[in-house]
FIFISE-423987 format. One record per atom (N, C-alpha, C): residue in three letters; x, y, z. Coordinates in steps of 0.1 Angstrom, whole numbers, plus 5000, padded with zeros to 4 digits. Example, Ala and Ser with C-alpha at 12.3 -4.5 7.8 and 13.67 -1.06 7.14 Angstrom:
// FIFISE-423987
ALA513249435078/ALA512349555078/ALA513249675078/SER512849785071/SER513749895071/SER512950005079/
END
This chain:
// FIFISE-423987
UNK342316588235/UNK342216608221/UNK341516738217/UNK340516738222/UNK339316848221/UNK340417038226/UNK341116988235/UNK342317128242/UNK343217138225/UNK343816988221/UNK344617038214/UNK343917098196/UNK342717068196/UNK342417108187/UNK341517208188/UNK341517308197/UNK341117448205/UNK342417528202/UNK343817458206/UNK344917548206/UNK345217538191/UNK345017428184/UNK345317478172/UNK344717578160/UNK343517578168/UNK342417658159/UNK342917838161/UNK343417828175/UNK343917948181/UNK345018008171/UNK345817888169/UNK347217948161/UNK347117938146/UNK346317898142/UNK346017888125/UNK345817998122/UNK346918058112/UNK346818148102/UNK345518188094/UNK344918098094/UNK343918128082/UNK342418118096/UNK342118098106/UNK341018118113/UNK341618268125/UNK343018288123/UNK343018438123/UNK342818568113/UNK343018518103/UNK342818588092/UNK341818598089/UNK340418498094/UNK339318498090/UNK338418638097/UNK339118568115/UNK338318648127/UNK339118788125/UNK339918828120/UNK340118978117/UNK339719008106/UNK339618968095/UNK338518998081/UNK337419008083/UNK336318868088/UNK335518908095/UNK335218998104/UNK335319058116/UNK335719138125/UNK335619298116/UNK336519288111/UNK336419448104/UNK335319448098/UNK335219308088/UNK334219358077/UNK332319398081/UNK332719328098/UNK331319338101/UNK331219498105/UNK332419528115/UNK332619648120/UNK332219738107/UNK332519748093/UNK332119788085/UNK331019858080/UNK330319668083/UNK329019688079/UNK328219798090/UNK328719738101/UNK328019828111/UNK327719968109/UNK328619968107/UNK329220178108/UNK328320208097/UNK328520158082/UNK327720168073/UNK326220178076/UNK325820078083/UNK324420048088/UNK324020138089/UNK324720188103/UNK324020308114/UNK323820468105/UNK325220478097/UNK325120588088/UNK324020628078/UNK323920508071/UNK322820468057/UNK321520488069/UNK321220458081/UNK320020418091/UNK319820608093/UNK320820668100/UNK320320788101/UNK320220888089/UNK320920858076/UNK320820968066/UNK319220928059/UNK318820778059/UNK317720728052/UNK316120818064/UNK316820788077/UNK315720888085/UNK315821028084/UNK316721108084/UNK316921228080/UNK315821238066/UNK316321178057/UNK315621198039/UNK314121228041/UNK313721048053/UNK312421028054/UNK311621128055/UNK312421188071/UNK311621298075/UNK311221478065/UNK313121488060/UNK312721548048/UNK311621548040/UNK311421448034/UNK310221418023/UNK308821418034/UNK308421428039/UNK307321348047/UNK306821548055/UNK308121628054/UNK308121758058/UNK307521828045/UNK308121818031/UNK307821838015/UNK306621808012/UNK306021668019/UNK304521618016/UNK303821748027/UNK304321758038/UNK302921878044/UNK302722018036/UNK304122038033/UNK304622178025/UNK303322148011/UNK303722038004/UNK302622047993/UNK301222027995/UNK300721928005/UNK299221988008/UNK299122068013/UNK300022178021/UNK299122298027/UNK298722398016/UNK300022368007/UNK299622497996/UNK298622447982/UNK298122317981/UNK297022257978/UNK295922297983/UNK295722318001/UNK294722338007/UNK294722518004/UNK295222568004/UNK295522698005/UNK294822667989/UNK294922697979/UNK294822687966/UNK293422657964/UNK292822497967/UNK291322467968/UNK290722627982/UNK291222647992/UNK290122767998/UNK290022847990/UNK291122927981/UNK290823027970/UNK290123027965/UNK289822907961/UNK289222897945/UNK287722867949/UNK287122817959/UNK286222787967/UNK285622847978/UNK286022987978/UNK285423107987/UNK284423057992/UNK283123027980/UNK281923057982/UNK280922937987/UNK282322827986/UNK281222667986/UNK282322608001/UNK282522708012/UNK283222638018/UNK282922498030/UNK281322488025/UNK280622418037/UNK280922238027/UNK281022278013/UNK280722188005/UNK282422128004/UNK283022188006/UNK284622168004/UNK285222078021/UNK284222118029/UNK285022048043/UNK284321878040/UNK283021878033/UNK282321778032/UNK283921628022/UNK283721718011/UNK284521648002/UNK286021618009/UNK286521678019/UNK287921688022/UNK287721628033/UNK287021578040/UNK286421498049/UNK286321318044/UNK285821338035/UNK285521188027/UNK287121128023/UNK288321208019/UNK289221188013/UNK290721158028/UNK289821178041/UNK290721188053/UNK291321038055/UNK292321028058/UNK292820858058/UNK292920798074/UNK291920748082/UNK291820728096/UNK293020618095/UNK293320528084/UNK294020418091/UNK295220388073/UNK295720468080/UNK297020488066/UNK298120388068/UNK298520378055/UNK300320268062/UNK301320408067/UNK302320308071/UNK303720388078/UNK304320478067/UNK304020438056/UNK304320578049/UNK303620648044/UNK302320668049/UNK301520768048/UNK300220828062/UNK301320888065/UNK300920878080/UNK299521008082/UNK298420988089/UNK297421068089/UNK297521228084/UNK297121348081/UNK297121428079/UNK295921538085/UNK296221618093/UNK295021688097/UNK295821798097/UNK294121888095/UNK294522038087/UNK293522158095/UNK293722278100/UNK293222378100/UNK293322478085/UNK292222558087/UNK291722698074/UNK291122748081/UNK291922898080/UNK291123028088/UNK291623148080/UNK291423268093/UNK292323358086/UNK293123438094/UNK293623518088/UNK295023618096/UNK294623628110/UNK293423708109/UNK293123728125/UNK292323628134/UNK293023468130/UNK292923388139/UNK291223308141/UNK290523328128/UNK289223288127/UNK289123158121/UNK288423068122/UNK288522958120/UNK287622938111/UNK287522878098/UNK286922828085/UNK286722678087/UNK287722578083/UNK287722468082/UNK288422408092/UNK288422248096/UNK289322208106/UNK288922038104/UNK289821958105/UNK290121838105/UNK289421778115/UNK288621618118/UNK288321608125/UNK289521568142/UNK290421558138/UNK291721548149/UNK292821648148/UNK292021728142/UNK293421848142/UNK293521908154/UNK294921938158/UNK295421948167/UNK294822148169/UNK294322188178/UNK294022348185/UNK294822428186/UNK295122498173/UNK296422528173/UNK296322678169/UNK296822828176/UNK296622908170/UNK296622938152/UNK296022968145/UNK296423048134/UNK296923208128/UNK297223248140/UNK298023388141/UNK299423358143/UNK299823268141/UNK300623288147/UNK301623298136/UNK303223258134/UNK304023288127/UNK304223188117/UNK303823238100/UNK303923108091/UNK305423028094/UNK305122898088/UNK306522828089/UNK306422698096/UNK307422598100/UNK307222508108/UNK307022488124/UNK306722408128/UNK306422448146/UNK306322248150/UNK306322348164/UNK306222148168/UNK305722168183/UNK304322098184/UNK303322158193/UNK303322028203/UNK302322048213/UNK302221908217/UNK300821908219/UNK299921788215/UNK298621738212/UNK298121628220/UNK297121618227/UNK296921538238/UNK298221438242/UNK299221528248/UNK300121438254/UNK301521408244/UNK300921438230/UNK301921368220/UNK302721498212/UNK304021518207/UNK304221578201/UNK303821608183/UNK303221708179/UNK302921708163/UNK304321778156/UNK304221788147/UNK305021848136/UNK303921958130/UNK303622058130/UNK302822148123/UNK303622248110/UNK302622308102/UNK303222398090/UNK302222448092/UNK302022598093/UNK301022738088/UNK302022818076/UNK300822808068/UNK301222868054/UNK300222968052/UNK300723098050/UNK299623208047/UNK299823268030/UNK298123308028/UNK298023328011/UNK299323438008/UNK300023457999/UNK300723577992/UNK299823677986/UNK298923597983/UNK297823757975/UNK297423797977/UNK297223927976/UNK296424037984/UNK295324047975/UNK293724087982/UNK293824067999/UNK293123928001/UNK293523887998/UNK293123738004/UNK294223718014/UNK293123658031/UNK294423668038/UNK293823548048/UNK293723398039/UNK293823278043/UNK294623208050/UNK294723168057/UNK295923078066/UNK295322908065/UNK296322798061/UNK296622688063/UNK297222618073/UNK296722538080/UNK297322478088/UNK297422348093/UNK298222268088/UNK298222128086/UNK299622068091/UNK299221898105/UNK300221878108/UNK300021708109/UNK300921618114/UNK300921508115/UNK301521478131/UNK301321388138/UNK301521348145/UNK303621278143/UNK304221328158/UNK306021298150/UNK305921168152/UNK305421088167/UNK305120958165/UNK304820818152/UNK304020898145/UNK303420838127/UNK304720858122/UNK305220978123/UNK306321048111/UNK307520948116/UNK307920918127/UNK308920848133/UNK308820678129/UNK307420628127/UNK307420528125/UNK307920498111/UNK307320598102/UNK307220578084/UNK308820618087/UNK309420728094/UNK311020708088/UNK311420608089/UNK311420528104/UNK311820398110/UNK312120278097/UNK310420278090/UNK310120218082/UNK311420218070/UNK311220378065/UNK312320368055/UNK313820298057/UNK314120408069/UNK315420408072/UNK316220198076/UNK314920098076/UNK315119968083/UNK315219908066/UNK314319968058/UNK314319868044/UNK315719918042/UNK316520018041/UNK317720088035/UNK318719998043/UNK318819978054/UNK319519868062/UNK319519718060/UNK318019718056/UNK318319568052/UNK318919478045/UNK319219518036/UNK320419478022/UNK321419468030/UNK321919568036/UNK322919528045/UNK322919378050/UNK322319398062/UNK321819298071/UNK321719178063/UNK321219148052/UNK321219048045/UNK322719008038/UNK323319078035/UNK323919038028/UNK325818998038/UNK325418988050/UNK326418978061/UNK326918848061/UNK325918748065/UNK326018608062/UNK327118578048/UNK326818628037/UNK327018588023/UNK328318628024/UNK328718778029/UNK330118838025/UNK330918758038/UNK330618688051/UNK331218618057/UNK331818458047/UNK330818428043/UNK330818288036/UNK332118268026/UNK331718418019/UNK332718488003/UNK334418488016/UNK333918558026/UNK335318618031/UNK336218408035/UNK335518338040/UNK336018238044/UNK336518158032/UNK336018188015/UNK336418098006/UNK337718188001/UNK338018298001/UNK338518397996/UNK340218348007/UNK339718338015/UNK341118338029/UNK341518178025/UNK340618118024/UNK341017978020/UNK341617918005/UNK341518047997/UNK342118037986/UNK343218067985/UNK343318217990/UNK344618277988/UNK345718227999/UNK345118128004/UNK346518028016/UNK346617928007/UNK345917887999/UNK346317757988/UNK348317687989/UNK348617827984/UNK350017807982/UNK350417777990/UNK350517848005/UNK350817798021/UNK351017648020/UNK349717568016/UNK348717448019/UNK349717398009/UNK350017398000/UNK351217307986/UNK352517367991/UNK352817447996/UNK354217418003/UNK354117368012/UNK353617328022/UNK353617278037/UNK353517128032/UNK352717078022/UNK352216938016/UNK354316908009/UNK354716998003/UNK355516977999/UNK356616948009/UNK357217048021/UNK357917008029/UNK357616888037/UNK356316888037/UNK356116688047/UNK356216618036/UNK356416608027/UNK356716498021/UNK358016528012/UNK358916608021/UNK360216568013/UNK361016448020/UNK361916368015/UNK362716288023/UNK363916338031/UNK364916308041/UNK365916348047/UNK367016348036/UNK366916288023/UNK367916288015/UNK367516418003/UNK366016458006/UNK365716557995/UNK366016708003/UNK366616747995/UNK366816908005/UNK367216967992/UNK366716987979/UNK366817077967/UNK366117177975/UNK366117317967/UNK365717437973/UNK364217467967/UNK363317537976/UNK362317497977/UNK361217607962/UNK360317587956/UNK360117687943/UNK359617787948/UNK359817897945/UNK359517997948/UNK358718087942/UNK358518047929/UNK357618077916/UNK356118137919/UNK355418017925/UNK353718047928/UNK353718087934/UNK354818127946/UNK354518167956/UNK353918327960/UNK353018337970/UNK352518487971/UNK354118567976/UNK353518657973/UNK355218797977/UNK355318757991/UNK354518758002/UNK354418768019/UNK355718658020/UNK355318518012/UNK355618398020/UNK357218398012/UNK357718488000/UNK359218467999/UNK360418528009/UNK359918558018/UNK360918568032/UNK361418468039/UNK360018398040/UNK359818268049/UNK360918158035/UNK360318138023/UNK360818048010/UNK362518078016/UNK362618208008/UNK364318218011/UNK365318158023/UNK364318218036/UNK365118158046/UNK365118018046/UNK363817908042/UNK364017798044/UNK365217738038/UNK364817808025/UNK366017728012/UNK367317778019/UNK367717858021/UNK369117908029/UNK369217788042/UNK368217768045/UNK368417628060/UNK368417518054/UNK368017448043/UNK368317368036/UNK369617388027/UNK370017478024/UNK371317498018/UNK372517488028/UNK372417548040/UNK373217448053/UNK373117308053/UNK372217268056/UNK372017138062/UNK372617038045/UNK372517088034/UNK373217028023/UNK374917048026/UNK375217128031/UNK376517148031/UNK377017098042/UNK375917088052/UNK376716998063/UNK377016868062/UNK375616798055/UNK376016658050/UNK376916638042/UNK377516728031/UNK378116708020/UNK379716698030/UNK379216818042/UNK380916838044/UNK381016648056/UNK380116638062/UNK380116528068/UNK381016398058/UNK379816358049/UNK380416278036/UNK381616308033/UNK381816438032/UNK383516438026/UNK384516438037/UNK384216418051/UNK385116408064/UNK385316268064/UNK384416148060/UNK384216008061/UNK384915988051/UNK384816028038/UNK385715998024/UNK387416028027/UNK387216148035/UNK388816188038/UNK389516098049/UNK388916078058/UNK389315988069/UNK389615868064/UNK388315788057/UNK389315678053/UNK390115658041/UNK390215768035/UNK391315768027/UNK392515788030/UNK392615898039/UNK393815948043/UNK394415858055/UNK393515778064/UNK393715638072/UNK394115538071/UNK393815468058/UNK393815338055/UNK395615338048/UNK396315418044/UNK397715398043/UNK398215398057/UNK398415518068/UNK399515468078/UNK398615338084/UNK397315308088/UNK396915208091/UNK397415058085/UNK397415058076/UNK397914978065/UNK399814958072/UNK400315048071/UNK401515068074/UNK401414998085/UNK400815058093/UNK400914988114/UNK400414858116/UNK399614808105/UNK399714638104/UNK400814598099/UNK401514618086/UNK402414578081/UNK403714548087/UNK403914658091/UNK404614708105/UNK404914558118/UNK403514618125/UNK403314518136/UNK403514368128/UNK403514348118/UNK403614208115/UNK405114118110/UNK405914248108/UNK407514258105/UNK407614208117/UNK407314318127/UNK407914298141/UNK407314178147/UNK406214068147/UNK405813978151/UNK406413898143/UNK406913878134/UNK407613768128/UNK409013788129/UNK409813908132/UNK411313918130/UNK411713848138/UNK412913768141/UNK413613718146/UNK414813808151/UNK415313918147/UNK416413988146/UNK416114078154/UNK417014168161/UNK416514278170/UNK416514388170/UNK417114398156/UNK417214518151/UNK415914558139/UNK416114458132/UNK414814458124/UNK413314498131/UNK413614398146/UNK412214408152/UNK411914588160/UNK412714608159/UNK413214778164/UNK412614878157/UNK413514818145/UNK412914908131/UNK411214928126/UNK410814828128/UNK409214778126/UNK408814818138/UNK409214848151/UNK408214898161/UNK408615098156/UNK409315088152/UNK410015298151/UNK409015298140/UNK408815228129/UNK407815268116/UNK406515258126/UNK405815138132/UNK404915188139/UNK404615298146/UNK405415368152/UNK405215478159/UNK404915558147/UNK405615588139/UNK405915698129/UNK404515708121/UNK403915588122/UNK402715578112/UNK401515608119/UNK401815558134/UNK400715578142/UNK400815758147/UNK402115808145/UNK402115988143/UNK401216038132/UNK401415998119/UNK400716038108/UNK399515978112/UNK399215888115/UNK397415858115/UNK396815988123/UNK397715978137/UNK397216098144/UNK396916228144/UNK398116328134/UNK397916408129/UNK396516428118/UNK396716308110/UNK395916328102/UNK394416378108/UNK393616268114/UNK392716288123/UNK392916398132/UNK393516448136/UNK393416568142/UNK393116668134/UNK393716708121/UNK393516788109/UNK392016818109/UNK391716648105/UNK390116618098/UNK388916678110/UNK389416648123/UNK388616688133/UNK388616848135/UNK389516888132/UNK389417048129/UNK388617088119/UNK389417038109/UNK388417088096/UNK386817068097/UNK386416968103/UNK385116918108/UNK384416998115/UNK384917108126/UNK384817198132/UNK384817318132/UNK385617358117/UNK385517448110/UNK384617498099/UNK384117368093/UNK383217378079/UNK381817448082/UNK381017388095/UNK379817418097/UNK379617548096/UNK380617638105/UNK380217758108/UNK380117878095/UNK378917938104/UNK378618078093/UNK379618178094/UNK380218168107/UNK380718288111/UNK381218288124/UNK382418388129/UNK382718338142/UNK381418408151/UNK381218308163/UNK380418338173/UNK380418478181/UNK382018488183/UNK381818608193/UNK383618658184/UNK383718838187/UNK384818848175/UNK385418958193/UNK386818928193/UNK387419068203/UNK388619098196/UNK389319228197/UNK389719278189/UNK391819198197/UNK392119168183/UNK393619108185/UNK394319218178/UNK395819148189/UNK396819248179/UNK397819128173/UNK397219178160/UNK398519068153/UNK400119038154/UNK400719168162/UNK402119118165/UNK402119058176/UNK401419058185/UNK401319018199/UNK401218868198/UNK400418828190/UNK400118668190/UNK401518658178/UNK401918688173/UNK403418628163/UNK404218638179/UNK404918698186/UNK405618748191/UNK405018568203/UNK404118568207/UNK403418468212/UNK404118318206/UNK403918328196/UNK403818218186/UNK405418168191/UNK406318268184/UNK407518248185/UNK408018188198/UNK407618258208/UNK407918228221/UNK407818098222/UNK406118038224/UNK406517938224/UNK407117808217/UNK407817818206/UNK408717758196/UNK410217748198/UNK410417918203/UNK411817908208/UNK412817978195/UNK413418088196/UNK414118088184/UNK415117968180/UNK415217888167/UNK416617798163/UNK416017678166/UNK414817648173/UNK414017578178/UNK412817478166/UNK412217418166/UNK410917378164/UNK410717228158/UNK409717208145/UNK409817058139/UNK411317008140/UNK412317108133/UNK413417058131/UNK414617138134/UNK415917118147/UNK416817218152/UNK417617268137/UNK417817148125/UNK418017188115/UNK417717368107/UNK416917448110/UNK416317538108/UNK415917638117/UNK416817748111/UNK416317858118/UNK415117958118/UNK414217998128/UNK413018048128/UNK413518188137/UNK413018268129/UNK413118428133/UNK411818488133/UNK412118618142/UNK410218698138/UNK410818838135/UNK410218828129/UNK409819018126/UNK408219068128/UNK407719128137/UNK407019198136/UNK406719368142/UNK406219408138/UNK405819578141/UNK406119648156/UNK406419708157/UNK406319738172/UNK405119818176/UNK404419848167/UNK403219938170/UNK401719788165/UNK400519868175/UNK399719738174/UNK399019738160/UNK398919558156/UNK398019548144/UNK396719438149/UNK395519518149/UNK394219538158/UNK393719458145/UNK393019378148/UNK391819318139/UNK390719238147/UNK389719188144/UNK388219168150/UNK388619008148/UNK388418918161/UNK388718798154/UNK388818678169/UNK389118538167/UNK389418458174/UNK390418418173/UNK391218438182/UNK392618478186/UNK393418298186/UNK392818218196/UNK392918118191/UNK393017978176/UNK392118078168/UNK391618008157/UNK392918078148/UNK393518168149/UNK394518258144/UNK395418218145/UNK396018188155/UNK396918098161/UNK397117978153/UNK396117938154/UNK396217768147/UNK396317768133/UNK395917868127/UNK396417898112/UNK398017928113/UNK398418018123/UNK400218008116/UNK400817948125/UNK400017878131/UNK400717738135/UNK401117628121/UNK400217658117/UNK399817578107/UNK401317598094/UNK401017718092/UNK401917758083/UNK403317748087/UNK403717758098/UNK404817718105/UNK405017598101/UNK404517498111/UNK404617348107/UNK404717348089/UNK404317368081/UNK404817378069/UNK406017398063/UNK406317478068/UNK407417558063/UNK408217498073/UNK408517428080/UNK409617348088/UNK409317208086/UNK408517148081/UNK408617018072/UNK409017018061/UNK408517158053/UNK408717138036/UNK410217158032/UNK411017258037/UNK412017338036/UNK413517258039/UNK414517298034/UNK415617218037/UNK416717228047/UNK416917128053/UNK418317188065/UNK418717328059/UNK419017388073/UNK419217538072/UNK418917658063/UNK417717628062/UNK416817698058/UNK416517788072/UNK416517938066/UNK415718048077/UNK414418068074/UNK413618058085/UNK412018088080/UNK411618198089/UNK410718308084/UNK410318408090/UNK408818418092/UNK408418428109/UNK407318418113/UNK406618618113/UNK405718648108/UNK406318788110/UNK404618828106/UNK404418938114/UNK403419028114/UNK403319178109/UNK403319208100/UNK403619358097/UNK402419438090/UNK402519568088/UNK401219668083/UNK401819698070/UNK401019678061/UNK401819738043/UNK401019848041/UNK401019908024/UNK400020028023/UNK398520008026/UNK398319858022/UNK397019838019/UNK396519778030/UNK397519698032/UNK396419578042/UNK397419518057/UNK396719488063/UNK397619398077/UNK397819248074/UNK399119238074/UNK399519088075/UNK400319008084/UNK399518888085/UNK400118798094/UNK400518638087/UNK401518618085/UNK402118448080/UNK403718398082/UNK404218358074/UNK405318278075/UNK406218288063/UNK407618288058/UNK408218318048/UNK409418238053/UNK410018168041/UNK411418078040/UNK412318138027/UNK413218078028/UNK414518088018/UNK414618028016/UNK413317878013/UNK413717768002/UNK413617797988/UNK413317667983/UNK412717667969/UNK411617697964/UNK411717707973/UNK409717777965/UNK408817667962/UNK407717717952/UNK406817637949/UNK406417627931/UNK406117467924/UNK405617557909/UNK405117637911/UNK405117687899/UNK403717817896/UNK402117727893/UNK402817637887/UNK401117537884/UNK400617487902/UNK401717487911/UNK401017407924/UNK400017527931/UNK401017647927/UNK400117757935/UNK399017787940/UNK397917767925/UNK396417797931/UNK395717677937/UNK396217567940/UNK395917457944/UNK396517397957/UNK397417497963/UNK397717427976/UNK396417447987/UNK395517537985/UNK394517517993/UNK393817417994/UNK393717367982/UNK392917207984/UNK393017107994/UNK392117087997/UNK392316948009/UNK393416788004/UNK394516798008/UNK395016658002/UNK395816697991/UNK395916797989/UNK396916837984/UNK398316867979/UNK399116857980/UNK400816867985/UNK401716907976/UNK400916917959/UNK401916977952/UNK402916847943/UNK403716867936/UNK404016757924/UNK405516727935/UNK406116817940/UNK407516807943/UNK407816817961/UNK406616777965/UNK406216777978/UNK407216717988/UNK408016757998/UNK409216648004/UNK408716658017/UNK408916508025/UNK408316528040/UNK407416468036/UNK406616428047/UNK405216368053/UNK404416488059/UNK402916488051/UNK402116608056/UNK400916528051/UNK399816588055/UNK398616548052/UNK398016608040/UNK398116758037/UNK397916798026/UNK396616868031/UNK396416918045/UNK394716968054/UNK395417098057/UNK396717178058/UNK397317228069/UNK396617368058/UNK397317408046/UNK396417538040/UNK395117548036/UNK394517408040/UNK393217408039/UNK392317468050/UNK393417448061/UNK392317488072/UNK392317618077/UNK394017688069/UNK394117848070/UNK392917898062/UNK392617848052/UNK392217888042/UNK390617928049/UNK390317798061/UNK388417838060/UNK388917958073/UNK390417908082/UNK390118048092/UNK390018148088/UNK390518198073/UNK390718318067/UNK389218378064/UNK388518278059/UNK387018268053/UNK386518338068/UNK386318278076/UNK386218318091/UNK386918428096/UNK387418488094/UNK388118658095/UNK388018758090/UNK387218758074/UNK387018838061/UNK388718828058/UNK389218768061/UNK390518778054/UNK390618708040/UNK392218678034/UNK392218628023/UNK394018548023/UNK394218438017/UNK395118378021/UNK395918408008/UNK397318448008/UNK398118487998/UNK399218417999/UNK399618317987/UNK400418237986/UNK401318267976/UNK402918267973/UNK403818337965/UNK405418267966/UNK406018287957/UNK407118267957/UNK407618407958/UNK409018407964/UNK409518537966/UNK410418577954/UNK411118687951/UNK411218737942/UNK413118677945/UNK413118677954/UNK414718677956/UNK415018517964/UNK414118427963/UNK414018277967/UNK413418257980/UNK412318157979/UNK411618117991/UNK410118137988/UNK409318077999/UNK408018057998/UNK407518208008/UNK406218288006/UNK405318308017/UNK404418268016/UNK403718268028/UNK402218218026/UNK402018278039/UNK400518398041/UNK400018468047/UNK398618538048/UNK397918568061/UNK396618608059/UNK397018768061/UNK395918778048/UNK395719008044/UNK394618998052/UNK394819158054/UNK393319198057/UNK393119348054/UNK392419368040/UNK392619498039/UNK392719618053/UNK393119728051/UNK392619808058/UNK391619888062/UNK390519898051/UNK389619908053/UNK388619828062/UNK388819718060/UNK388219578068/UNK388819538078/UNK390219628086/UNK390919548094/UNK389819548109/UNK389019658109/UNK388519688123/UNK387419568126/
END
């Protein structure tokens, strides 16, 4: 339990989101830190270099003015010396002399430091320790005083320390809080996640409406769309399921019906001819059940798919030329009827499943040699027009209404003046192979008598 609720903590969107928010934001802070840490010691040291600059030229200022009382002046400047200062005010010791290196005044720990030497900053070392020193010499002539006042870098290092840690600490403090803020922040803006996920577990297997997309953040309408697109399958597969059960026993329950009725002639007939006749309707009925169910099990086969699986390139006269062969010219449903081909002698290439192609003008065949009348010629035929490549079937019957036209695709359909036994599945199932080919199914009466019925495929789209 304790493993699976380790691996789940692993894969949770929102305690990854946390540990890389967190993670940067600390990395942040850090960088911040160290930056704000050395610019605040830099300043420190600045100012703390400005503080020696202004007492030497203070001390320099009081020697001037005090030529005459300088015994009285070390006394007073002595009383004012700070042996035990805070970190930001770190001890101060001073030399006063003059140009040629003579010595006036001196601090009780001032560091032995020439005063000839070159005004300006310096950095000495004093029993063991490094100082920071300033010698400042008078401008006025002829006064030719020298100042000389330094601090220990140790002191100065500490009071920066000092500074430069209060300037960090706001940071430092406020790490905890902006983690706390980052965890309520990650946990808000997954809210929506959290009411869709609530929403998908508690939809039913009967609920599959498409999912709202409205609240949702921008990131998660990729994920929204594709689901609703997988729930828009899965509605269409049940719908087509349901309507394969509605069609079966609809389209079942007459020859079924028949092959009882049938079988019960024949179990009661006394006659031998009668009982003959009632076993030939049984067959005939037990053909049509069969057919039928064969149809429905196609179509069943057909509906699901998005698309064909794998597409290799056919030549459309080749499979007519196919077709025919095996049917036989003068041959087929009925010797009654003659079947011819015409197709191209040069190849017509399209992307597709050659078998599933097949079974579409099979399809249309079988139509057109059920529907059509003794000696009727029907033409199986493949040819290239301006626009498009076509493959179907054409007769020299009677044609079709104009009202049945846009409705022979329908499943179960047959039209007002329908002759023969058919199921009414046969242009339904050209219809989804066409859907399946980018093709388009073109149904027509001919101008000079007869039906076609055939799949286009522009030229543009034939490849």
């Amino acid at each position: 339990m304790a493993n699976e609720r380790r691996e789940t903590g692993l894969h949770s969107l929102r305690w990854r989101l946390l540990a890389t928010v967190g993670v940067a934001a600390l990395l942040g802070l850090a960088i911040s830190g160290v930056l704000s840490y050395g610019q605040a010691q830099h300043e420190a040291e600045e100012m703390m270099d400005g503080h020696l600059a202004q007492s030497a030229r203070l001390l320099l200022a009081l020697v001037s003015d005090n030529e005459a009382h300088l015994a009285e002046l070390a006394k007073r400047l002595a009383t004012v010396s700070n042996e035990h200062g805070s970190a930001y005010e770190p001890p101060l010791e001073f030399q006063i002399g003059r140009a040629d290196g003579s010595l006036l005044l001196r601090s009780a720990h001032a560091p032995d430091a020439p005063l000839s030497g070159t005004p300006g900053y310096s950095v000495i070392e004093h029993d063991g320790l490094p100082w920071r020193m300033l010698t400042l010499a008078a401008s006025a002539e002829p006064s030719d005083y020298r100042v000389q006042v330094g601090q220990s870098i140790a002191l100065r290092d500490r009071a920066a320390l000092e500074v430069a840690g209060q300037a960090v600490l706001p940071t430092a403090l406020i790490s905890p809080l902006l983690l706390v803020l980052l965890y309520f922040s990650v946990r808000r803006g997954l809210k929506p996640l959290d009411e869709l996920a609530a929403d998908v577990a508690s939809r039913s297997p009967e609920n599959l409406r498409p999912l709202a997309t409205v609240d949702a953040p921008l990131e998660a309408q990729p994920l929204l769309l594709a689901l609703n697109r997988l729930l828009g399958r899965l509605q269409d597969t049940l719908d087509n399921e349901r309507r394969f059960t509605a069609d079966a026993a609809h389209e079942l329950r007459t020859p079924l019906a028949a092959v009882r009725i049938q079988a019960q002639v024949a179990q009661l007939s006394r006659d031998a001819d009668d009982r003959q006749h009632a076993l030939t309707q049984i067959l005939a009925s037990s053909d049509r059940a069969t057919r039928v169910l064969e149809q429905l099990l196609r179509l069943a086969r057909l509906d699901p798919l998005g698309g064909l699986p794998s597409r290799q390139e056919i030549d459309l006269a080749a499979l007519a030329r196919q077709l025919f062969a095996e049917c036989g010219e003068g041959t087929g449903a009925s010797p009654a009827r003659r079947v011819r081909l015409q197709a191209d002698d040069s190849p017509l290439l399209v992307r597709g499943d050659a078998e599933l192609l097949k079974i579409a003008l099979r399809n249309l065949l079988d139509n057109a040699l059920r529907y059509t009348l003794p000696g009727s010629t029907i033409t199986v035929f493949a040819c290239r027009h301006a626009d498009a490549l076509s493959l179907g079937v054409a007769d020299d019957g009677p044609g079709v209404a104009g009202e049945d036209l846009p409705r022979l695709v329908e499943r179960f359909y047959r039209g007002g003046d329908a002759r023969g036994e058919g199921s009414g599945l046969g242009l339904a199932i050209v219809q989804r192979i066409a859907e399946l080919h980018d093709a388009h199914v073109q149904l027509g009466n001919l101008a000079a008598g007869g039906f076609t019925a055939s799949l286009r495929w522009p030229l543009a789209d034939a490849g």
